[in-house]
TORPA-4810 file (N, C-alpha, C, O; in nm, 3 decimals):
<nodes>
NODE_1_-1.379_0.091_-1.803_-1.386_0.200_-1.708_-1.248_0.266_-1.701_-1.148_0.196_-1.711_X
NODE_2_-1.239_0.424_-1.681_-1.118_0.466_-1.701_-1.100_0.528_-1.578_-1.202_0.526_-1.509_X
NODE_3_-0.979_0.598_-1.516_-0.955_0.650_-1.401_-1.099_0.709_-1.379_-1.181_0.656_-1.304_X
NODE_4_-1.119_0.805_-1.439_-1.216_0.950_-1.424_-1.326_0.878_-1.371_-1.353_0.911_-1.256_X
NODE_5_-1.416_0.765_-1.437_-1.515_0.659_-1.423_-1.504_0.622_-1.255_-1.588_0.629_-1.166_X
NODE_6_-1.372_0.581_-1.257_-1.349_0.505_-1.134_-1.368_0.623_-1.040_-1.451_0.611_-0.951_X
NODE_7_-1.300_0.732_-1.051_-1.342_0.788_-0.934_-1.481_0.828_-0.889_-1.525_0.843_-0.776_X
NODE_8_-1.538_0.842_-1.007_-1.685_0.879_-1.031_-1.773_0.813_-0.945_-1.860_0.870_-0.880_X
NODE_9_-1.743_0.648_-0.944_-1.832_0.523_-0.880_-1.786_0.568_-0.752_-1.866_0.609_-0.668_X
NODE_10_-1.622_0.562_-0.724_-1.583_0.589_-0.549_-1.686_0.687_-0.502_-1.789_0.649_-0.447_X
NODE_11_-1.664_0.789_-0.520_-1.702_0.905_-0.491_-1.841_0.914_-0.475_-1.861_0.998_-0.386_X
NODE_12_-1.981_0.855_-0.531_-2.079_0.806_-0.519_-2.094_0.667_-0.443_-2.209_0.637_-0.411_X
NODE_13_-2.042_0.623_-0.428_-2.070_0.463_-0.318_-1.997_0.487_-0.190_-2.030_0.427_-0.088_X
NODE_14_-1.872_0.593_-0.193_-1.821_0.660_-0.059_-1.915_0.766_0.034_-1.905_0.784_0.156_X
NODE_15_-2.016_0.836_-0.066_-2.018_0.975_-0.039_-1.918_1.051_0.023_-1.899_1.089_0.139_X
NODE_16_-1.843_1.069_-0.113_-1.739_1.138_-0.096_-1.749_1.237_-0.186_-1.835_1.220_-0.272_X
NODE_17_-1.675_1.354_-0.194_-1.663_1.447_-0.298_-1.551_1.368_-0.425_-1.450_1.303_-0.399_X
NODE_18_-1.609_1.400_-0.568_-1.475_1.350_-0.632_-1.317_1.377_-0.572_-1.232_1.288_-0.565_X
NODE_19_-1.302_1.474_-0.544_-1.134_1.550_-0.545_-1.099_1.444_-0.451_-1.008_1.366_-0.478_X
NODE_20_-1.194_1.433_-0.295_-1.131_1.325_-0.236_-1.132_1.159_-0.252_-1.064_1.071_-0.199_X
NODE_21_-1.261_1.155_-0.369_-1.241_1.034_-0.413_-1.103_0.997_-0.482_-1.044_0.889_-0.485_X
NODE_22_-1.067_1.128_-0.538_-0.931_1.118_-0.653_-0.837_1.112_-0.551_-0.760_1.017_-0.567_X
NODE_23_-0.812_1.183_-0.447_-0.704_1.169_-0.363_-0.682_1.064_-0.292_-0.574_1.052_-0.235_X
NODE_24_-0.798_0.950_-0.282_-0.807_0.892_-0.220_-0.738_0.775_-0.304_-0.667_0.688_-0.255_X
NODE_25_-0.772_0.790_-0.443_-0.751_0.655_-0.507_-0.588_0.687_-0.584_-0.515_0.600_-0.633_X
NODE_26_-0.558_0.842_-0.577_-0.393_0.814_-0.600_-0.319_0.815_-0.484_-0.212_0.874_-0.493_X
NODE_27_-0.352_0.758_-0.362_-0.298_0.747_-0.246_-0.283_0.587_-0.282_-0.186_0.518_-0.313_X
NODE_28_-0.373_0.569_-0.270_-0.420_0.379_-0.314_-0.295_0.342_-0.397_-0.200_0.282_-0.346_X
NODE_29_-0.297_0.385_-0.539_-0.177_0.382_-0.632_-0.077_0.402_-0.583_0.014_0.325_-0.610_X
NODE_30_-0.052_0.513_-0.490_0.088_0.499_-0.426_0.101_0.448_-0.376_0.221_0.423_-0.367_X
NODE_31_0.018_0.372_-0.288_0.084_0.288_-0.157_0.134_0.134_-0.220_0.228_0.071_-0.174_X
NODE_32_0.057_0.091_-0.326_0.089_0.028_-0.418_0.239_-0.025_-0.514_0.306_-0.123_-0.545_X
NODE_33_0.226_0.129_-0.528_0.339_0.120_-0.627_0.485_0.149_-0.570_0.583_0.121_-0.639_X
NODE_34_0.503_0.214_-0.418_0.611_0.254_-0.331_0.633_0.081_-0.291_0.739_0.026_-0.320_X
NODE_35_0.526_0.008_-0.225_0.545_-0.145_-0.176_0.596_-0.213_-0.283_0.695_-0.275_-0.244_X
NODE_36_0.571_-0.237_-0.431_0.564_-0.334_-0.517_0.748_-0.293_-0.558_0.824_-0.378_-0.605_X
NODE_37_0.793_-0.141_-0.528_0.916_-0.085_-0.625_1.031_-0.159_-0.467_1.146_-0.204_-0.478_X
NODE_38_0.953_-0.147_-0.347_1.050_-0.209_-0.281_1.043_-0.358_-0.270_1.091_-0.435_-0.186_X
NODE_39_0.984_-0.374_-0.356_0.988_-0.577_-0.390_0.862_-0.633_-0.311_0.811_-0.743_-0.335_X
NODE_40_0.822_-0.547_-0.216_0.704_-0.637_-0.103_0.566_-0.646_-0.212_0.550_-0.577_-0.313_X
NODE_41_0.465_-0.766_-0.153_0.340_-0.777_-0.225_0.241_-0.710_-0.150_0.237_-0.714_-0.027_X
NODE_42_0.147_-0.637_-0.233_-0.019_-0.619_-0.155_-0.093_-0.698_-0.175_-0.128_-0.715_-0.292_X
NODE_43_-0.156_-0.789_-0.058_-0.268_-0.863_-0.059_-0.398_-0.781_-0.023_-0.397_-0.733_0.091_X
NODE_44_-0.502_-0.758_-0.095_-0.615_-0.767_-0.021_-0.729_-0.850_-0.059_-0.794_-0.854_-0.164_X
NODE_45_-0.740_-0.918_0.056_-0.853_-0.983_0.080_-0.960_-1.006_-0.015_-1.034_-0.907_-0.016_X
NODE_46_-1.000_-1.104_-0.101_-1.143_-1.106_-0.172_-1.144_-1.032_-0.279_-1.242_-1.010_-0.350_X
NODE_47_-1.010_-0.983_-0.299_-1.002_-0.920_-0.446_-0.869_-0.984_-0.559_-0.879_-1.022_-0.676_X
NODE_48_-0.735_-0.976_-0.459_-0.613_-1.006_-0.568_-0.499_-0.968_-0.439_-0.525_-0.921_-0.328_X
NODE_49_-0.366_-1.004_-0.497_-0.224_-0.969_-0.473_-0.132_-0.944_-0.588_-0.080_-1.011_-0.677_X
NODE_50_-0.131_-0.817_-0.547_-0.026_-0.757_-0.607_0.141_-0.797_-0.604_0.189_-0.787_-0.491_X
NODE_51_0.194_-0.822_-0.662_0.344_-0.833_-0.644_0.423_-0.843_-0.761_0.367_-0.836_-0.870_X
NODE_52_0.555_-0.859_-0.754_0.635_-0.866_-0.839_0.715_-0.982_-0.860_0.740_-1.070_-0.778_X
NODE_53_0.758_-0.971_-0.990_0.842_-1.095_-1.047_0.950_-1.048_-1.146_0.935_-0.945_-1.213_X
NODE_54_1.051_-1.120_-1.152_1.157_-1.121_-1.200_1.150_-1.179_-1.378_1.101_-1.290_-1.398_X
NODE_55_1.183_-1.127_-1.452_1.164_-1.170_-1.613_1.282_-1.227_-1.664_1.325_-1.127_-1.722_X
NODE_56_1.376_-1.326_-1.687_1.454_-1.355_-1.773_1.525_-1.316_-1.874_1.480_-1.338_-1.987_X
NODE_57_1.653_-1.247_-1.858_1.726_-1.187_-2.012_1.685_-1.345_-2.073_1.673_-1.453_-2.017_X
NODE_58_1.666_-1.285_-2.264_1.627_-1.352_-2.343_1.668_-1.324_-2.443_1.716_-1.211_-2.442_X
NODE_59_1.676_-1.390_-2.567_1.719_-1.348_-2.682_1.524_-1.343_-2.795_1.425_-1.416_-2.805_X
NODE_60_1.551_-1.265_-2.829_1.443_-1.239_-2.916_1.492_-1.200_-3.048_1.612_-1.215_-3.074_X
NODE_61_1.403_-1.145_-3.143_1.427_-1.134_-3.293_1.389_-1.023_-3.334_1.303_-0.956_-3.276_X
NODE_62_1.451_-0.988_-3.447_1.361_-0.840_-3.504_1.284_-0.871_-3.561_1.340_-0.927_-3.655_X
NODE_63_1.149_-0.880_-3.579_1.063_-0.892_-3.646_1.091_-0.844_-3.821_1.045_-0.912_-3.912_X
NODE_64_1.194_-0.682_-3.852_1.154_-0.632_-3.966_1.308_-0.705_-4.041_1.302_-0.722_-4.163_X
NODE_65_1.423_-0.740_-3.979_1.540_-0.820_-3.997_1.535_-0.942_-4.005_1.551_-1.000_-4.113_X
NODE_66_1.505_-1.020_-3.865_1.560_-1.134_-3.833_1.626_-1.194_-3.734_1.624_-1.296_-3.665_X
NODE_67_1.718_-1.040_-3.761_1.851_-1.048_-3.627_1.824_-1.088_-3.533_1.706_-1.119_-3.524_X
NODE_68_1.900_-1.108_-3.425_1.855_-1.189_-3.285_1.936_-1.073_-3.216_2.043_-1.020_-3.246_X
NODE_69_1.825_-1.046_-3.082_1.857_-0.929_-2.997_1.850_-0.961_-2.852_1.760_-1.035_-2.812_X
NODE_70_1.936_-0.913_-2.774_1.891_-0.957_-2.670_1.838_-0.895_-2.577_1.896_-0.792_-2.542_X
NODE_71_1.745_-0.924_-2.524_1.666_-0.845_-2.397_1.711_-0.870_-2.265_1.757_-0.971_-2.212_X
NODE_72_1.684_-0.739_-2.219_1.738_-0.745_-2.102_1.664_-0.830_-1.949_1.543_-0.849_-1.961_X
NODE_73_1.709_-0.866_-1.852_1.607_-0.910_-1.783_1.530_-0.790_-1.694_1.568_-0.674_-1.709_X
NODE_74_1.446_-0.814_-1.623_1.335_-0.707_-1.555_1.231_-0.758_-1.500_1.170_-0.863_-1.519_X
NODE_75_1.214_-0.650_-1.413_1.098_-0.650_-1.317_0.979_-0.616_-1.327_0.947_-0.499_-1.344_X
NODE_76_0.865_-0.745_-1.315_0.738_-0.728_-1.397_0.605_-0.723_-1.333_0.552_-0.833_-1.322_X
NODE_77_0.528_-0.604_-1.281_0.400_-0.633_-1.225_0.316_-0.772_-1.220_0.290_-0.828_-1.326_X
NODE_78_0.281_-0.817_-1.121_0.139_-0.893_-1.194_0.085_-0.904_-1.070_0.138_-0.880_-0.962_X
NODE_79_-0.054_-0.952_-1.100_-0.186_-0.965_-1.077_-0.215_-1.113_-1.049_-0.224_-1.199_-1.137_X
NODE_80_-0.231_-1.133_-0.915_-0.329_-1.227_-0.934_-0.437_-1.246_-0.851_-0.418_-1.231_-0.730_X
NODE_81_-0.569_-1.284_-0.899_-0.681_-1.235_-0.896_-0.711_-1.342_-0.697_-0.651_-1.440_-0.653_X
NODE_82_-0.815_-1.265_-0.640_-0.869_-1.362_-0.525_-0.986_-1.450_-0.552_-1.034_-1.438_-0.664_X
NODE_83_-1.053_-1.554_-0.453_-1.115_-1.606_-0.476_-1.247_-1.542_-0.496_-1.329_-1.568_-0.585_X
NODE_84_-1.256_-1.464_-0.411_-1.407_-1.377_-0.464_-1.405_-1.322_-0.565_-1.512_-1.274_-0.600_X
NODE_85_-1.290_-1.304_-0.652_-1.328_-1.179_-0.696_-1.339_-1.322_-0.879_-1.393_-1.304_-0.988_X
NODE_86_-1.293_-1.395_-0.845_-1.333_-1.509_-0.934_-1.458_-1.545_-0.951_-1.519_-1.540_-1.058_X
NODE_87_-1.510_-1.591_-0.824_-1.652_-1.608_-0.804_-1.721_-1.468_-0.819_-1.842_-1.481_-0.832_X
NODE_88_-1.697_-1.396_-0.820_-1.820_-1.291_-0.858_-1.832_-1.304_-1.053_-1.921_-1.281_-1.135_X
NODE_89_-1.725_-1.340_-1.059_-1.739_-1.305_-1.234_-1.803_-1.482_-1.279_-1.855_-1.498_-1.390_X
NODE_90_-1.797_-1.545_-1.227_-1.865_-1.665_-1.275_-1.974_-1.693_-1.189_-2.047_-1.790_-1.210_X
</nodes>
């Protein structure tokens, strides 16, 4: 399913018009992505928490060399899923 999809389903299970389904769901993304850039997590309920994590400078390789490179460390989305939303898929 791709954005367009997604709003498609909102917008029909809201009765909503798309535009405000779309506004609705890049509000969603923002509120998201403003919380996660200031370090805080989103929990909701029966679905997942959103938050962030810290990645490790590392040394890695060039694949087309050999050489050894080093990466920088960084800040990495993730996902992890809720209990319902586990149990719905099994």
């Amino acid at each position: 399913m791709n954005k367009t999809e997604l709003i498609e389903h909102i917008a029909k299970q809201a009765d909503l018009s798309k535009a405000a389904a779309g506004r609705a769901l890049e509000a969603t993304m923002s509120a998201v992505r403003i919380t996660l850039k200031k370090g805080g997590t989103v929990s909701l309920v029966g679905f997942g928490t959103f938050a962030v994590t810290k990645r490790a400078a590392r040394v890695g390789r060039n694949p087309r060399t050999g050489a050894a490179i080093k990466i920088k460390s960084a800040k990495v989305p993730k996902f992890r899923p809720g209990k319902a939303l586990k149990d719905a898929l099994n």
